[in-house]
C-alpha positions as CSV (number, residue, x, y, z in Angstrom):
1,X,-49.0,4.9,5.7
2,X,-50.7,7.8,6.3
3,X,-50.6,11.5,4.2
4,X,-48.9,13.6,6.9
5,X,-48.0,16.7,5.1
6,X,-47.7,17.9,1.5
7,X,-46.2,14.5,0.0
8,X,-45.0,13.4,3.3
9,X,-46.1,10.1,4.4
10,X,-45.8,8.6,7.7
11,X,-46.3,5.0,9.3
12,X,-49.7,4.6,11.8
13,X,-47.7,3.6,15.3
14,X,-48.1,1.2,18.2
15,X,-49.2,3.8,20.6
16,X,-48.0,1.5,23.5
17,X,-44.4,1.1,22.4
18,X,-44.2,4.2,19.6
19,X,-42.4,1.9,17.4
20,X,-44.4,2.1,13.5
21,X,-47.0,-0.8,13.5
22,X,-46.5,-4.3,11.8
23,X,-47.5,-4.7,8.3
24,X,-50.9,-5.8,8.2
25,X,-51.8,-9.7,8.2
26,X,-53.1,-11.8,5.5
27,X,-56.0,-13.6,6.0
28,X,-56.7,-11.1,9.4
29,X,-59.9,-9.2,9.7
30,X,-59.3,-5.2,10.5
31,X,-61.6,-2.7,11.3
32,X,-60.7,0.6,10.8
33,X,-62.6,4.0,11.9
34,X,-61.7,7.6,10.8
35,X,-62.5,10.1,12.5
36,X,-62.4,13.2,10.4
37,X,-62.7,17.0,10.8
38,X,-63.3,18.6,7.4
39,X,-64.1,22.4,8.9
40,X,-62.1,25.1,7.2
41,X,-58.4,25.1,8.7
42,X,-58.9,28.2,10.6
43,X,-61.4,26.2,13.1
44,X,-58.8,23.3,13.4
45,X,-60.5,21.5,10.4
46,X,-58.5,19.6,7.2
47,X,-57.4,16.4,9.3
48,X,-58.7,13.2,10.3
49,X,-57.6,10.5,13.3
50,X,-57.0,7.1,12.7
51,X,-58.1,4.0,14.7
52,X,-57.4,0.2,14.2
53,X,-58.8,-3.0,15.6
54,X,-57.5,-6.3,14.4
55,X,-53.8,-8.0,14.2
56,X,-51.3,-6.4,16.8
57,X,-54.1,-4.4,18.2
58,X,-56.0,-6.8,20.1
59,X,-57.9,-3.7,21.2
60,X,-58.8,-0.4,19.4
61,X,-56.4,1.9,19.3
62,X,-55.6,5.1,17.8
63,X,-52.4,4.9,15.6
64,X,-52.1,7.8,13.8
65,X,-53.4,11.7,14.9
66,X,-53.8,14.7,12.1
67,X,-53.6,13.1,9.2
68,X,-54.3,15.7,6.3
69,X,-56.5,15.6,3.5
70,X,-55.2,15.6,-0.2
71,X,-57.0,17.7,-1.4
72,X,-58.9,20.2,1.4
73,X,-62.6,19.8,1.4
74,X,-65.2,21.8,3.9
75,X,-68.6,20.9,2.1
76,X,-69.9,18.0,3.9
77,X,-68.4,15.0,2.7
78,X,-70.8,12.5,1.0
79,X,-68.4,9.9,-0.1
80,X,-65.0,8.8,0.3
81,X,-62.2,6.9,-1.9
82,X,-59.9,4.2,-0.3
83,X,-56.9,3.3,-2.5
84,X,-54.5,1.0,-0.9
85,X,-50.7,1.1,-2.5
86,X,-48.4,-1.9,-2.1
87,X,-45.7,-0.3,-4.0
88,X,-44.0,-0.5,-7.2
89,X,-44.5,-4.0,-9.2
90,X,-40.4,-4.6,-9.1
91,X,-40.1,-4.0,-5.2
92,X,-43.7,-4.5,-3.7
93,X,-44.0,-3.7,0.1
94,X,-46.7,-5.0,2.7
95,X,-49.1,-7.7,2.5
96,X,-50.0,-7.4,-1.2
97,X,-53.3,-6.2,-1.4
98,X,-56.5,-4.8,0.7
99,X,-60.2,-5.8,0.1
100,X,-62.8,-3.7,1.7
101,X,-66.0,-5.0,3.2
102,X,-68.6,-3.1,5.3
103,X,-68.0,0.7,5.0
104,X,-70.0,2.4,7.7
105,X,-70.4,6.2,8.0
106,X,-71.8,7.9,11.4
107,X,-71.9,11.8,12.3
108,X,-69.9,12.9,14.9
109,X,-66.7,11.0,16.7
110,X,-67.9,7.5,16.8
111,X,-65.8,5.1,17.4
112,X,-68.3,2.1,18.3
113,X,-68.5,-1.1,16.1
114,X,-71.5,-1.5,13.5
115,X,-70.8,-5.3,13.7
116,X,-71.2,-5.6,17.7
């Protein structure tokens, strides 16, 4: 899920069928890029764009467009925090847990793979 307004979350999408995307698999490799605009909100800025490789997406694809930052940054963003939720411990959702391996950051919008 992805922060799509104050408190408002929303489910990244299969952009082929626009149905919300699977849970994600256990055991399956994902790479995910972001690709984020932190310029003051007047210019556009205060969102990001996400992209997924890996399970139902046998290609990269982009699943999920303006995303919005917590909390509104403009300074030039130097590091990042990644929290993955799999819900409350009585009624957990998705696929129980996320580990994260090989965290690239690039200027610009790229969306090529450090591991190719």
């Amino acid at each position: 899920m992805v922060l799509s307004g104050y408190k408002t979350y929303s489910k990244i999408i299969d952009p082929s069928t626009g149905d919300a995307a699977n849970p994600m698999e256990t055991g399956e490799w994902y790479e995910v890029w972001c690709v984020v605009n932190n310029a003051e909100p007047e210019a556009g800025g205060q969102h990001y764009d996400l992209y997924v490789r890996g399970g139902e997406f046998a290609a990269q694809r982009r699943v999920f467009s303006g995303a919005v930052f917590r909390m509104q940054r403009t300074l030039p963003l130097t590091s990042f925090m990644a929290i993955s939720n799999t819900g409350p411990h009585e009624a957990p959702y998705g696929n129980g847990g996320v580990r994260y391996d090989d965290i690239y950051l690039a200027p610009g919008r790229n969306l090529t793979s450090p591991l190719q």
